[in-house]
PAMI-368213 format. One line per 10 residues: number of its first residue (from 1); their letters; for each residue x, z, y of N, C-alpha, C. Coordinates in steps of 0.1 Angstrom, whole numbers. Each point is the difference from the previous one (the first is absolute). Example, Ala and Ser with C-alpha at 12.3 -4.5 7.8 and 13.67 -1.06 7.14 Angstrom:
2
1 = AS = 132,78,-57,-9,0,12,9,0,12  -4,-7,11,9,0,11,-8,8,11
END
This chain:
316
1 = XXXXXXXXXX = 724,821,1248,3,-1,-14,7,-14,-2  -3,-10,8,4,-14,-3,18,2,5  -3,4,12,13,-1,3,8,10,-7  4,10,-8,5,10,-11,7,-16,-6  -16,-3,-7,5,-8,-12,9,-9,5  -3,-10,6,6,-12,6,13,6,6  6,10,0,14,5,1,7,2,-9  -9,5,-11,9,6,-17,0,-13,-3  -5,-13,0,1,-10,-7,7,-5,7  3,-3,14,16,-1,6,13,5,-6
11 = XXXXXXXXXX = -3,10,-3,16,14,-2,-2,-8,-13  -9,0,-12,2,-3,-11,8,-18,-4  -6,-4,11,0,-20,-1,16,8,0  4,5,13,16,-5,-1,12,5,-8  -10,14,-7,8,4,-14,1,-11,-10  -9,-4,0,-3,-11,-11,9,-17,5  1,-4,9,11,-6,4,12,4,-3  7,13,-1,13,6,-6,0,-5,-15  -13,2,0,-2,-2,-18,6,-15,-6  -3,-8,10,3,-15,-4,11,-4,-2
21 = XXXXXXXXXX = 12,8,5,14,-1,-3,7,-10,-11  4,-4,-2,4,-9,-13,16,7,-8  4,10,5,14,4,-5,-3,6,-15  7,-1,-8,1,-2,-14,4,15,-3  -6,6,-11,-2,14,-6,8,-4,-3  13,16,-3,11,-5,-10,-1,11,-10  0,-13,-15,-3,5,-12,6,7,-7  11,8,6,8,14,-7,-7,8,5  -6,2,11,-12,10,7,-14,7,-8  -1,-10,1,-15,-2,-5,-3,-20,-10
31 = XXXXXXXXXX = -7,8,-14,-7,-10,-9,-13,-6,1  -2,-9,2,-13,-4,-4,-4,-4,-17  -14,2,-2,-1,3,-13,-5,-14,-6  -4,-6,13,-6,-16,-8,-12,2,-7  -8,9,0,-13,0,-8,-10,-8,13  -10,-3,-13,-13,-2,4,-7,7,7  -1,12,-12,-12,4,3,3,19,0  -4,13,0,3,11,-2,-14,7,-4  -3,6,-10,-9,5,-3,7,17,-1  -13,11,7,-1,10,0,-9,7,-1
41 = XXXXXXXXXX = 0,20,-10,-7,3,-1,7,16,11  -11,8,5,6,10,4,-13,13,4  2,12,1,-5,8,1,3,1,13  -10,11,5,0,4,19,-7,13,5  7,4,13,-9,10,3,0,-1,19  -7,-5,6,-6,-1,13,0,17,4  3,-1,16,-3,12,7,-2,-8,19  -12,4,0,-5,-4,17,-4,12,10  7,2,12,-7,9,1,4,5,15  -12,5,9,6,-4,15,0,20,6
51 = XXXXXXXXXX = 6,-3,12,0,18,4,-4,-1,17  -11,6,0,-1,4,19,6,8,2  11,-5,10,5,13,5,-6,5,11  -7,-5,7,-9,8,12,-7,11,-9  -9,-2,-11,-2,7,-4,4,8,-13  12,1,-4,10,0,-7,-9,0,-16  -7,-7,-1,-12,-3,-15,10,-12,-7  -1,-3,-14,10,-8,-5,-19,-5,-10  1,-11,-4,-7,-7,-5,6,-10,-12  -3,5,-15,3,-2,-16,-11,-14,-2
61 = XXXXXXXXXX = 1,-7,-8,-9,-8,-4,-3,4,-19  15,6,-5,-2,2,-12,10,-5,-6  9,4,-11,11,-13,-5,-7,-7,-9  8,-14,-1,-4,-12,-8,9,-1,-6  -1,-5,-15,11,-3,-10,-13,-7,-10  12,-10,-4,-6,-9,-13,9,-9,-2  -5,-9,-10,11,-9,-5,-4,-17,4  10,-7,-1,2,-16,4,6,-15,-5  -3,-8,3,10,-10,-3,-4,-9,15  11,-7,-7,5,-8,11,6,-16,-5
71 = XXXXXXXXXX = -1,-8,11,7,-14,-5,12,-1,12  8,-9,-2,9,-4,12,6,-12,-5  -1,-14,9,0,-12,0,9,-6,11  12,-5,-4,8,-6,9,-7,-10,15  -13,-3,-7,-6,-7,13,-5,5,7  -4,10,-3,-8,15,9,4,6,7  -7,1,11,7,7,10,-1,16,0  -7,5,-10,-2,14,-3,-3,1,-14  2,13,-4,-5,0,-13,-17,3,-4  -1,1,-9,-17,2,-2,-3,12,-10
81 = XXXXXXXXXX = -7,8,1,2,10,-6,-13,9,-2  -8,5,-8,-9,2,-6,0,18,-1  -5,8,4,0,12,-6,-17,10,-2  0,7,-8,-10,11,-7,6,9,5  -11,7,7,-4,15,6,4,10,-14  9,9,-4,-8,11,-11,-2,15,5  6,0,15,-2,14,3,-7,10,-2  -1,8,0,-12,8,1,4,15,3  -10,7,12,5,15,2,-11,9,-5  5,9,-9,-7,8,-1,-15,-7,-4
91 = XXXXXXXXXX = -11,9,1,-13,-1,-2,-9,-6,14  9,-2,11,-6,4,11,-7,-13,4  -15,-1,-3,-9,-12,4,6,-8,14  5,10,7,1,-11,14,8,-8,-1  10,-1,-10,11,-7,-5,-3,-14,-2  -13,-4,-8,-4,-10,-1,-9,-11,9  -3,12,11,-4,-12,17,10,-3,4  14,3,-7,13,-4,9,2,-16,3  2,-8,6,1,-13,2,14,-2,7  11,-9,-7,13,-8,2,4,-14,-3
101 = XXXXXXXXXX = 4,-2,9,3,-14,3,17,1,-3  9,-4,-6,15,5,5,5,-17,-6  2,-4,13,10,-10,-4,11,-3,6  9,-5,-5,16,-1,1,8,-13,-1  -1,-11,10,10,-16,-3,14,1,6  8,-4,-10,13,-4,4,6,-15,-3  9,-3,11,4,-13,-2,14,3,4  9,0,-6,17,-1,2,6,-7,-4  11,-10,5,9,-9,1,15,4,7  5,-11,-5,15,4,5,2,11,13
111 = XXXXXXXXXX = -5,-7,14,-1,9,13,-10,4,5  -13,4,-6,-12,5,3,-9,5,-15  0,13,9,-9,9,-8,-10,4,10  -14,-2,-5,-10,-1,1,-14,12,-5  -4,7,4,-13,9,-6,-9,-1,10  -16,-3,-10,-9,3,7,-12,13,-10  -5,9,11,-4,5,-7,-20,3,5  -6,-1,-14,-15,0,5,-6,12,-7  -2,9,5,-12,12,-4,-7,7,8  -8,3,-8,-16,9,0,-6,9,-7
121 = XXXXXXXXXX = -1,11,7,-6,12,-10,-8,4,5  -10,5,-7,-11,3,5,-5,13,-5  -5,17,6,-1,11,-8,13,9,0  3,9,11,13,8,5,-5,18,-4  12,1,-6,-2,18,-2,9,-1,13  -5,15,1,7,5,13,6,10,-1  13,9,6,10,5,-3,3,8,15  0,13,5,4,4,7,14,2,6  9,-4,-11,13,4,-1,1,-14,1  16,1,3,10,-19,0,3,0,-9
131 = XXXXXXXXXX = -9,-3,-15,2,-2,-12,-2,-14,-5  12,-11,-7,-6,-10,1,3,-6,-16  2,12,-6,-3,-5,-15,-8,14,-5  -12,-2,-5,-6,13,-7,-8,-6,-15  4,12,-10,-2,-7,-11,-8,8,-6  -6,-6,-11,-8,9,-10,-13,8,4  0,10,-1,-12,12,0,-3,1,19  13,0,8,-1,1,11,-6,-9,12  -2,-9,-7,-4,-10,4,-22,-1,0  2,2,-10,-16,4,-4,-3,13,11
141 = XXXXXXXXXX = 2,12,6,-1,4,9,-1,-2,13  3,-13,1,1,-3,15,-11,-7,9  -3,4,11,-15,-8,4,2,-18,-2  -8,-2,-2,-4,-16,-7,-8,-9,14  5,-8,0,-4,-6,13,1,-18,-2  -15,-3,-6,-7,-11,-5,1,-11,16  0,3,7,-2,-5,14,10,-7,3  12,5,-1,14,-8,6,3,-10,-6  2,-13,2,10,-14,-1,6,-2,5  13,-5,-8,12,0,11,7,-12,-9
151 = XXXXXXXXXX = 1,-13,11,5,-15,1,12,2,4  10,-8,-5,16,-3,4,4,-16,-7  5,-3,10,9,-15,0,12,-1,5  7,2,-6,16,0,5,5,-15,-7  9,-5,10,15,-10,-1,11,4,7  7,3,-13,15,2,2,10,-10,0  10,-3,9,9,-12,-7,14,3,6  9,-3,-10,16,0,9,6,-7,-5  12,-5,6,12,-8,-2,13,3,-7  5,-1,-10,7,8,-11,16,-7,6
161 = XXXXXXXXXX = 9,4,5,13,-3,8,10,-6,-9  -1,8,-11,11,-3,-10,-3,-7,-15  -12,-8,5,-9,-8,-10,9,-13,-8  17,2,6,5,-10,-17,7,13,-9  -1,8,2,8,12,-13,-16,9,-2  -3,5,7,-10,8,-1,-16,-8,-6  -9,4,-10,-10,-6,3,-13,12,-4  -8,3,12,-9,4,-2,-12,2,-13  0,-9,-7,-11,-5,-9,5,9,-14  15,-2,0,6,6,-10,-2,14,2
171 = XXXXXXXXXX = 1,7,6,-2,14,5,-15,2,-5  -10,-4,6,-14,7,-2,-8,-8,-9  4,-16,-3,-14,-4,-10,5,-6,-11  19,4,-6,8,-7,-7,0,-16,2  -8,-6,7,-1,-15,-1,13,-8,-1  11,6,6,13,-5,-4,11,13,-5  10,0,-4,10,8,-3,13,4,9  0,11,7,12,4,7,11,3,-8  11,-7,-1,13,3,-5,12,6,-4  3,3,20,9,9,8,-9,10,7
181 = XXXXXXXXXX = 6,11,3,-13,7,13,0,-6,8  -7,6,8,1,-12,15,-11,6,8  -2,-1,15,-10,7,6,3,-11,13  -15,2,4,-5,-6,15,-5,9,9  4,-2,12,-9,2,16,-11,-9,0  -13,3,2,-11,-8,-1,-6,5,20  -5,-9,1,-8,-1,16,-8,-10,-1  -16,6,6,-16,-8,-2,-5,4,12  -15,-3,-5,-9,3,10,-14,6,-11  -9,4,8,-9,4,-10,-17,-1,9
191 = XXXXXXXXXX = -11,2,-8,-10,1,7,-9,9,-9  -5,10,4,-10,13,-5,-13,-1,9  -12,2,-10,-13,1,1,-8,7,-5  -6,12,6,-6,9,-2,-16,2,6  -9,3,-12,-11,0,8,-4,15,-12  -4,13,4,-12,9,-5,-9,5,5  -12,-3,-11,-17,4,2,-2,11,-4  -7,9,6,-8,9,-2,-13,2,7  -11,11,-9,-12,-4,8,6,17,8  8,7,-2,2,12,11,12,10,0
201 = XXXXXXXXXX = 4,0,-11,13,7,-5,11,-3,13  8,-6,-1,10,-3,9,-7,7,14  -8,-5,4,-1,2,11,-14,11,8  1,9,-13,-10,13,2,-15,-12,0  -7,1,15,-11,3,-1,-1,-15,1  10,-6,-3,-6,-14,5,4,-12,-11  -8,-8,2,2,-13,-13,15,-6,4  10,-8,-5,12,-3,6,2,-15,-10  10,-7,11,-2,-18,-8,13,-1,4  15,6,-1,13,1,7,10,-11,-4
211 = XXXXXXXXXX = 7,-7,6,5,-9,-2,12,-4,7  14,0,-9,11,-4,9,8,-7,-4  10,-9,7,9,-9,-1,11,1,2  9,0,-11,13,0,13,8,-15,-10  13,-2,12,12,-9,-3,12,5,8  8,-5,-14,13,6,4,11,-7,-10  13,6,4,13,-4,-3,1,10,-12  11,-4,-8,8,12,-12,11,-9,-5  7,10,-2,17,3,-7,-2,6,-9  13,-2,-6,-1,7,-13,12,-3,-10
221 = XXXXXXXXXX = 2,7,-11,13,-7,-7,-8,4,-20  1,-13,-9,2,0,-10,14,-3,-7  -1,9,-12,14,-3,-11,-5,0,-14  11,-8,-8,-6,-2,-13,13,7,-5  1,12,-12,11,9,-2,-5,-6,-17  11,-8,-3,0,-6,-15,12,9,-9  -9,6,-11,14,7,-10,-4,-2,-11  10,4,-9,-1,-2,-16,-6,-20,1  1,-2,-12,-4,-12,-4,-11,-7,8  -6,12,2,-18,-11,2,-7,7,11
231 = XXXXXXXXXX = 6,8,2,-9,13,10,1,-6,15  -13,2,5,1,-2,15,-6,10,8  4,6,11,-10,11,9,0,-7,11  -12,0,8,-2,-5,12,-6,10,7  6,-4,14,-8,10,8,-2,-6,15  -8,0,10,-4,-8,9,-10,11,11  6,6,11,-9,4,10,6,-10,12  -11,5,6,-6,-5,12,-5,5,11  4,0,15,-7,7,12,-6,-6,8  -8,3,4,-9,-10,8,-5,5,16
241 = XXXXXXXXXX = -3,-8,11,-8,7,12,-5,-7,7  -13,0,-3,-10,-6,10,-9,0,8  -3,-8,7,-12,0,11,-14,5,-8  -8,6,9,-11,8,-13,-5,-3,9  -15,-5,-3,-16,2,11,-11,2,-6  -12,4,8,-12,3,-9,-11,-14,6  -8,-4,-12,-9,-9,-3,-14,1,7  -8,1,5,-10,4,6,-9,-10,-3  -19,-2,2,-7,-10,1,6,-7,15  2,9,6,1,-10,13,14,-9,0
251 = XXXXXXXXXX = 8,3,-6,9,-7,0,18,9,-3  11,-3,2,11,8,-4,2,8,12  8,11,-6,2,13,15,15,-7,6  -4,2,15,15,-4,3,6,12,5  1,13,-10,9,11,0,10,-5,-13  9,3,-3,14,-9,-9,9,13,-3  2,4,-12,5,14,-5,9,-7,-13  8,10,4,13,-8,-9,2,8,-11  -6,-4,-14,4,5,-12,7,-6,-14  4,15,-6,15,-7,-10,-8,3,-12
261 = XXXXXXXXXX = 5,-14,-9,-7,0,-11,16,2,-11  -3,-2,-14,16,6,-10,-9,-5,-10  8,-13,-5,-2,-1,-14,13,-1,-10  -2,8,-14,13,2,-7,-13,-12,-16  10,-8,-2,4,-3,-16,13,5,-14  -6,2,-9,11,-1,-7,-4,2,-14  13,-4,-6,-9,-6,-19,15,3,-7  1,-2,-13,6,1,-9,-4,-10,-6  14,-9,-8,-5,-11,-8,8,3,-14  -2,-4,-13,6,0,-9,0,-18,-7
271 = XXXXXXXXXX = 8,-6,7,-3,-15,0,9,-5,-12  -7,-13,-2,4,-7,-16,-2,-16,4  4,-11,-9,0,-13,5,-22,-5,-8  -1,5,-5,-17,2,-5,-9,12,9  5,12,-7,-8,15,5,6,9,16  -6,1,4,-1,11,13,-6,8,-1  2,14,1,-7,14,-4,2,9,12  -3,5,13,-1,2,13,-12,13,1  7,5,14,-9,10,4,0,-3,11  -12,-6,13,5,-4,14,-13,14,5
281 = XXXXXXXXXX = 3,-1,17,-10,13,7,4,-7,13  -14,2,10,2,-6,8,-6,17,13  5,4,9,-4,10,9,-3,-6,17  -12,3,0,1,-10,21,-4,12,8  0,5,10,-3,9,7,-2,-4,16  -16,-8,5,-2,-3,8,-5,7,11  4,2,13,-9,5,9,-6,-8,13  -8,4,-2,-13,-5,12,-4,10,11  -1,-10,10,-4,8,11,-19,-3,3  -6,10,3,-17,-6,-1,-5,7,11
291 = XXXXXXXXXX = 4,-5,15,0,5,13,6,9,2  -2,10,13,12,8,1,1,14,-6  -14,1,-7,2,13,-7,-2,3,-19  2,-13,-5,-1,3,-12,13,-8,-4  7,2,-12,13,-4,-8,-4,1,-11  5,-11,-11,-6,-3,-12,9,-5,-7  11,9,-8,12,-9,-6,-11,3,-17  5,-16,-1,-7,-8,-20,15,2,-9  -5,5,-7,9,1,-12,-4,-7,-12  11,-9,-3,-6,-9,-14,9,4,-11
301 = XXXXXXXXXX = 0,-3,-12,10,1,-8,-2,-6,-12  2,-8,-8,1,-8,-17,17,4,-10  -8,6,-7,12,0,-15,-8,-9,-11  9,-7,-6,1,-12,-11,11,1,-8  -8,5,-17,10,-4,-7,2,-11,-7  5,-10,0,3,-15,-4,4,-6,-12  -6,-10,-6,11,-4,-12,-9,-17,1  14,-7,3,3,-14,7,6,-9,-8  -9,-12,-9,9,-6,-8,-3,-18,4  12,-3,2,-1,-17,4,5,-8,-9
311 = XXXXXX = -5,-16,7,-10,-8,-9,6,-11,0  10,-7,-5,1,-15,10,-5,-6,-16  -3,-16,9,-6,-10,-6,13,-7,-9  7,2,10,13,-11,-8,13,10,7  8,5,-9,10,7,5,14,-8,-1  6,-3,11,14,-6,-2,12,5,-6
END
């Protein structure tokens, strides 16, 4: 496990050396807004949810939706952000042993964009079929399975190519303003961590503690498509493929299985020199290898509807 890490924090040190670059953003491209500070309020809806294909079972935790705010601070390296649960399915008691953890940091600058991501759920309906959104009444039907937790830590990072016209930030968190369109080739590295408990589900007759690692390379291309006055659409996928192994007490497997992970972003902004009004979604689609006979691709997903208004102390 030491050595995984101590590789992704190599690949990442030397993205982040690109980042140091000193060449000057040019300001027909992209604005900066010169605020302080950025206060936001927004609504959400969370979807987690993983699929065995050995045993072709797909595993729901439930959707999550509620509402939020948020702060964002020029000195901060991320934003901070607050949200209330209001979900609720149906009548169905087991809804309420559900346990989630979902969190989400980003850090973007001129030539590095940055995500890390931390969740936990705990409490899986289960689904015979490769169904990976089920809603309403259908969901209350499905066997309830209190036993499973399932841990994930991901860091993503890449190097944005065309980071003096193009700027990432403006695309997905409005923090600055895209002008002209403009798009980038992005290239990173990444690091994924997976660990699911059960006392027997997964693995029939037996208690299971499963755990895998991978690191890897990804490509990719973002564009910022600016029209009408104020409008901005962004959009940003991503391919990925990496080294995958399984976690053991005794130590890591030295069997090495190569799997491709796909993350897509993309938002709509309705931007103003005060108000931002935005719809951003984020989609990842991870696969894991967990020795040689089980496959485990995680499916994550966040919608946020946004309204973003900034703050300065002293405006010039």
């Amino acid at each position: 496990m030491r050595t995984f890490i101590s590789l992704a924090n190599c690949l990442l040190m030397v993205l982040m050396l690109f980042a140091l670059r000193t060449t000057a953003q040019n300001p027909n491209y992209v604005k900066k807004y010169g605020n302080l500070l950025s206060l936001k309020s927004f609504i959400y809806n969370d979807e987690f949810a993983f699929h065995n294909s050995s045993s072709g079972l797909s595993y729901i935790p439930a959707l999550h939706s509620g509402v939020g705010v948020g702060v964002w601070c020029k000195y901060f390296p991320f934003d901070v952000c607050y949200r209330q649960e209001l979900s609720q399915i149906g009548n169905n008691a087991n809804y309420k042993r559900i346990k989630s953890t979902d969190m989400q940091l980003r850090g973007y600058n001129r030539f590095f964009a940055g995500d890390i991501y931390i969740q936990e759920y705990t409490g899986f309906y289960e689904s015979i079929k490769n169904r990976y959104r089920i809603k309403g009444s259908i969901l209350e039907d499905l066997p309830y399975n209190p036993d499973i937790k399932v841990s994930q830590f991901d860091m993503v990072g890449k190097y944005i190519f065309n980071n003096e016209e193009f700027s990432y930030k403006a695309g997905f968190t409005a923090g600055e303003r895209q002008l002209v369109s403009q798009g980038s080739a992005t290239v990173g590295a990444a690091l994924y961590y997976l660990r699911i408990r059960s006392d027997s589900l997964l693995l029939k007759e037996q208690s299971c503690d499963l755990r895998s690692c991978n690191i890897g390379v990804n490509g990719g291309y973002a564009y910022n498509y600016i029209f009408g006055k104020h409008s901005t659409l962004f959009a940003s996928g991503m391919i990925g493929l990496n080294a995958s192994t399984s976690i053991f007490k005794e130590g890591i497997s030295d069997k090495i299985h190569l799997s491709p992970v796909f993350h897509f972003k993309g938002a709509y902004w309705l931007n103003y020199d005060k108000w931002s009004f935005g719809i951003t979604a984020t989609y990842n689609i991870i696969h894991h290898s967990l020795g040689d006979t089980m496959t485990i691709y995680v499916h994550t997903r966040r919608t946020e509807v946004v309204v973003m208004r900034r703050i300065w102390v002293k405006k010039n």
